[in-house]
N, C-alpha and C positions, 0 to 999 in steps of 0.2 A: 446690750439689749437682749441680744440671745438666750444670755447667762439666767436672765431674769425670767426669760419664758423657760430654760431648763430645769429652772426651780418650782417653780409652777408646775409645770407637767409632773415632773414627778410627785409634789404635795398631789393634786387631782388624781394620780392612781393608786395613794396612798389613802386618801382620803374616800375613796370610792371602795376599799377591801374592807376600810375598820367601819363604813356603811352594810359594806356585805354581811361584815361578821356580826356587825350589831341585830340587822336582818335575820340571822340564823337563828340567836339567841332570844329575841323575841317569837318568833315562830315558834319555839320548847319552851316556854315560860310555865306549861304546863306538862310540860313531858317528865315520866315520873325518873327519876336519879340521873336527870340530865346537869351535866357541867357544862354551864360557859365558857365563852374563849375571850380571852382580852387580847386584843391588838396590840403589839410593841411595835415601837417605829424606831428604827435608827439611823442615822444619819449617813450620807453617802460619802463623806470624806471622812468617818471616822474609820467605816470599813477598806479605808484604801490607803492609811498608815504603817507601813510596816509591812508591807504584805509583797514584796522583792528582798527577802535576805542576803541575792548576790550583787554584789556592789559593783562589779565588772561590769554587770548588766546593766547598769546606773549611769553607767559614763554619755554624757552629749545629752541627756534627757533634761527639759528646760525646767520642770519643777523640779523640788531639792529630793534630794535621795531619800528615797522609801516613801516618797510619797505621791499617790496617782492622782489624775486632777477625776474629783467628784462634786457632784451638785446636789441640794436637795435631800430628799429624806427616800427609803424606802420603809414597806413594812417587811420589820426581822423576822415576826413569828407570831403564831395566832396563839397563844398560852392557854392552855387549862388548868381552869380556878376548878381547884377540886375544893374548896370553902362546901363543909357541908349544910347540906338541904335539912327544911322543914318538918317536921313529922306528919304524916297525914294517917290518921287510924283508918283501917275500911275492917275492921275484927274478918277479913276473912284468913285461913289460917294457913293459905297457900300462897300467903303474902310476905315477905321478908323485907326488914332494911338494915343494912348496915350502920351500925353506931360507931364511925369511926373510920379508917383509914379501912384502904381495901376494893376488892373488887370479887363480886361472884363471876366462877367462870361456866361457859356452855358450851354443849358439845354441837358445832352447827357443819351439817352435811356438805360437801365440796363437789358433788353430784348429784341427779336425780335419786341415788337409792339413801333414803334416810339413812339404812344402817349400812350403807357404807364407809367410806371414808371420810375423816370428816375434820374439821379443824377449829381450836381453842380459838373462842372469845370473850372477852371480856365486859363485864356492864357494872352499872349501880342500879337499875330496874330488878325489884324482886318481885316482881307481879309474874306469875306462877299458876298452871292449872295442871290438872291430874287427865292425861291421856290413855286407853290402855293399851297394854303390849299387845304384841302378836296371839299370844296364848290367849290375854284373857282373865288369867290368874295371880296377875299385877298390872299394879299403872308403874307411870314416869311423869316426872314432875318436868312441864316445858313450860316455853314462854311463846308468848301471842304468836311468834314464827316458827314455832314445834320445834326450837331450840331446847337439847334434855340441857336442865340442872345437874351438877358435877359433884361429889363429892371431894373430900381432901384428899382420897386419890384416884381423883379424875376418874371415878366412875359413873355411869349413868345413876341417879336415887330412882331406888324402888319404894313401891308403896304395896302391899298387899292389898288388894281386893278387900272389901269390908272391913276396914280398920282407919281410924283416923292419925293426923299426923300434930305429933308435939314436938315443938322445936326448942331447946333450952339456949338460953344467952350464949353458952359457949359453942351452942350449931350441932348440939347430939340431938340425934333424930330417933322419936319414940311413937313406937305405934299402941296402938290402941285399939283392941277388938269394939267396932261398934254395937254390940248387943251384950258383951261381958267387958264394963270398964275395968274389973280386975286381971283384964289378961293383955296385957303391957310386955312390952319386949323393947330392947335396942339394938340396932346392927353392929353399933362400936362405931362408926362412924361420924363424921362432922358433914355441916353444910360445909363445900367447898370457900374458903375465903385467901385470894393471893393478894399480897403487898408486892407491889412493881416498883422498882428500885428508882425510875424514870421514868415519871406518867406522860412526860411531852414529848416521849416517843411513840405513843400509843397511836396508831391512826384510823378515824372515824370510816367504818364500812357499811354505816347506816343500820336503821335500827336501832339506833342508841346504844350500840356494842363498838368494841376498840379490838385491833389487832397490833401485834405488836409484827412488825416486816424483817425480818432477820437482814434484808439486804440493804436495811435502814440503819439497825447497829451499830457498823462498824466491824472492821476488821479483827478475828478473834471474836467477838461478843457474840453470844448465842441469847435465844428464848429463856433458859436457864439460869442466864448469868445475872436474868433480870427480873424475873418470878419467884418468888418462894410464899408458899404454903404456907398461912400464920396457924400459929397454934391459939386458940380462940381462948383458952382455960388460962394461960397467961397472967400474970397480976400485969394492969395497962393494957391488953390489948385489944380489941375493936369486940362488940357484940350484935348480936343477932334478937331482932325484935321482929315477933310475929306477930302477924296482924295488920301492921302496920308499913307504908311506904314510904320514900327518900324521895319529896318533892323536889324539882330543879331550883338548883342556887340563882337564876335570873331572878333579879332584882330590877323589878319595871320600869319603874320612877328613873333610878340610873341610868338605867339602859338605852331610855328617849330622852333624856340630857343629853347624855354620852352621844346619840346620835342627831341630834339638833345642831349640839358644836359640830360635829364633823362636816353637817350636811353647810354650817355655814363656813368653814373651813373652804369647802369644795366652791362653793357659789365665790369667796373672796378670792379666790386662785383662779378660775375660772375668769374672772372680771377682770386679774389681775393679764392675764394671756391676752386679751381680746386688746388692752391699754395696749401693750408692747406691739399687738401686731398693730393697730391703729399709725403708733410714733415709727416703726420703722417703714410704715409705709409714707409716710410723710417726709422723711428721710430721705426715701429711694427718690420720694418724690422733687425735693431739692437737687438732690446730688444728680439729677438727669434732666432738670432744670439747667 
């Protein structure tokens, strides 16, 4: 009877996270280069196979060697479906989306002084506006949180004062005197675009931007070991569409199936706990009879 409620209990907590997560993802169903998270569930005795290698340590233990007594499911891991998103045009030109694999990175402050010290983020949101600098006599291109845009080598992009901005597929950034369209220049520069070797180590710090936690890793493994800088001109590699945004991959219709079963998932584990304490109080109640 126990047994039965331990299985239970764990489906109901398992089954109330992949509600959570489903929750999340509807909440961004409009949030612009948002990815979903799908719930993995894995099983509580599968994770407890094997996992005592010393067999000394095994001796007197009433189940068979290498194996612990588990019940029930937990959730493994909330996964990021990087499935890309939608196209959404808004022709403004300080709009960017990735066609492809990738992520743009931002330079976002670690203290009150913007230009202080500051630490890489990561996003698929290319929605962009032109702030200006201190002088005056340039902007930076930020995001709704005055996050600067990066180039490929991680420097802040300038824009000159009175000049418009043309962004080519492969992310060379070309200005344009607005009163003389023949007076065109390029910095040599790309829009910043990283490939992370392992995006479900990425961790969400709100905003729709990912950091990656070096003390997440693993021993040995650095920010480096899992970033690298695409080269956009590439034959195959990812491009840069101006103009236009990376709507989120939630997929509605799914998403309220996906959480209908869960939700009935939860109500039959539920029903099924309340059965068992019922019978074992019945139980108690004989046996004290």
């Amino acid at each position: 009877m126990n047994l039965s409620m331990y299985i239970s209990r764990s489906a109901l907590h398992s089954y109330q996270q992949k509600l959570d997560t489903g929750a999340q993802n509807v909440a961004n169903a409009n949030t612009v280069g948002y990815k979903k998270r799908d719930a993995v569930f894995s099983e509580n005795l599968a994770t407890e196979i094997k996992n005592q290698f010393e067999d000394e340590k095994e001796i007197g233990r009433l189940t068979p060697n290498g194996i612990r007594t588990g019940f029930g499911v937990h959730l493994g891991q909330t996964a990021i479906n990087m499935q890309q998103g939608n196209v959404q045009e808004t022709d403004n030109p300080f709009d960017f989306m990735i066609e492809g694999r990738g992520f743009f990175q931002v330079s976002h402050p670690s203290g009150p002084d913007k230009d202080g010290p500051s630490e890489i983020r990561y996003t698929r949101d290319g929605s962009f506006k032109l702030t200006p600098s201190f002088w005056g006599d340039t902007n930076y291109l930020v995001n709704s949180q005055g996050d600067y845009l990066l180039d490929d080598f991680g420097d802040r992009i300038e824009v000159p004062t009175g000049y418009d901005v043309k962004i080519s597929g492969n992310g060379e950034i070309y200005f344009y005197n607005q009163n003389n369209p023949d007076d065109f220049y390029t910095n040599y520069t790309q829009i910043g675009v990283v490939d992370i070797a392992n995006p479900q180590l990425l961790q969400n710090v709100g905003g729709n931007q990912y950091v990656l936690r070096e003390d997440l890793l693993g021993q040995g493994v650095t920010v480096n070991d899992l970033v690298q800088t695409m080269d956009l001109s590439a034959e195959g590699s990812p491009k840069i569409r101006q103009g236009a945004l990376e709507t989120s991959n939630v997929d509605l219709a799914k998403e309220m199936t996906e959480m209908m079963i869960a939700q009935k998932g939860f109500q039959l584990n539920s029903r099924a706990i309340s059965y068992a304490d019922q019978m074992m109080g019945i139980a108690n109640g004989i046996f004290r009879g």
